[in-house]
C-alpha positions as CSV (number, residue, x, y, z in Angstrom):
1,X,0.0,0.0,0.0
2,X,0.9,4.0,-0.8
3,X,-0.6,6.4,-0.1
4,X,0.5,10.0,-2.1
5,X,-0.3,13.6,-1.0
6,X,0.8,17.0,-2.3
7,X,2.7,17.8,0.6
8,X,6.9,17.6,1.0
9,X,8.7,14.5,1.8
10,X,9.8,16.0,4.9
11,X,5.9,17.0,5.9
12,X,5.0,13.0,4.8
13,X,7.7,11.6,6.5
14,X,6.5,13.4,10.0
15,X,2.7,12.7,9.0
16,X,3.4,9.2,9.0
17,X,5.6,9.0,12.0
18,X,3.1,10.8,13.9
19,X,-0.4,8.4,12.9
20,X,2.1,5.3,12.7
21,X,1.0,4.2,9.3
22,X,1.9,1.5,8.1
23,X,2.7,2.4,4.4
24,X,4.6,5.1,2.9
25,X,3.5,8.4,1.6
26,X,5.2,9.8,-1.4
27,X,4.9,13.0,-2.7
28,X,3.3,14.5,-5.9
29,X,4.5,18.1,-6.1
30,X,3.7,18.9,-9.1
31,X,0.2,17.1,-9.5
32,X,0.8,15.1,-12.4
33,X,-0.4,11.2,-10.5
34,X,-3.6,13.2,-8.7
35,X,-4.2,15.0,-12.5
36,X,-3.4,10.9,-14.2
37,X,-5.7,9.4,-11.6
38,X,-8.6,12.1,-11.3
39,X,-8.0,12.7,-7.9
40,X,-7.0,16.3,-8.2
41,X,-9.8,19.8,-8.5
42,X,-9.5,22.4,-10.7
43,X,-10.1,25.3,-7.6
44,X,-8.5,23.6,-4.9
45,X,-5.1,22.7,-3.6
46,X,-6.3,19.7,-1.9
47,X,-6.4,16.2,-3.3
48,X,-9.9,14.1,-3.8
49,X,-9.4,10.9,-2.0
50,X,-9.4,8.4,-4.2
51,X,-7.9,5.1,-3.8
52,X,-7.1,2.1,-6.2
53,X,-6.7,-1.7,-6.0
54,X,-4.2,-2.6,-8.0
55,X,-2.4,-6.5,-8.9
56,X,0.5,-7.3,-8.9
57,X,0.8,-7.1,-12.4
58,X,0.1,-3.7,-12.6
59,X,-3.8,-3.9,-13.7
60,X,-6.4,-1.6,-11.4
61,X,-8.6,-4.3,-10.0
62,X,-10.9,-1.8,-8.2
63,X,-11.3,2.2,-8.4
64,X,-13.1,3.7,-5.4
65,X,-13.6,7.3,-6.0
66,X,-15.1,8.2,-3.2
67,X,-13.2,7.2,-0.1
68,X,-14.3,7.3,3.7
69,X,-11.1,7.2,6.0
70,X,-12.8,5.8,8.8
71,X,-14.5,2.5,6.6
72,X,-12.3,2.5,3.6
73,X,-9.7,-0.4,4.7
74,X,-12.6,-2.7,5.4
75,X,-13.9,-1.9,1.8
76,X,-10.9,-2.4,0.7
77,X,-10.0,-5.9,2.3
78,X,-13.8,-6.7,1.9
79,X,-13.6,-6.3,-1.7
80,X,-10.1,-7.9,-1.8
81,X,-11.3,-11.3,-0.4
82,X,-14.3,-10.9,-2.6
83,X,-12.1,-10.8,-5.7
84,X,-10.1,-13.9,-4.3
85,X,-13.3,-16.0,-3.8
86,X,-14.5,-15.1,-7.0
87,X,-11.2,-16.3,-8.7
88,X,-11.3,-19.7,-6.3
């Protein structure tokens, strides 16, 4: 898992440190992923959260483009094992 945000690696690094998460945040200065993925707006200087599932091979299994941080990792893993069972 990634996670990406406008903000400086320095402000990131900190950021995670401080919420312990368990994945790395990179850093999109210039806005060109968020403009790739449609998660950036036109009027503001914050992101959309938007999040993807992706395989390993590269593919986007999932797009959720509208993401709740409080429920979104049990969508996500939900989802996930729902994908596995399918495959089964």
């Amino acid at each position: 898992m990634l996670g990406v945000s406008f903000d400086s690696p320095e402000t990131n690094r900190d950021f995670a440190a401080g919420n312990d998460l368990p994945f790395r945040l990179l850093t999109d200065h210039d806005r060109a992923l968020a403009k790739a993925v449609g998660a950036s707006r036109a009027l503001l200087p914050l992101p959309k959260r938007v999040s993807y599932l992706v395989g390993a091979d590269g593919r986007v299994l999932k797009a959720y483009p509208e993401v709740d941080p409080k429920t979104h990792a049990a969508e996500v893993i939900e989802g996930y094992r729902a994908m596995i069972a399918a495959a089964d």
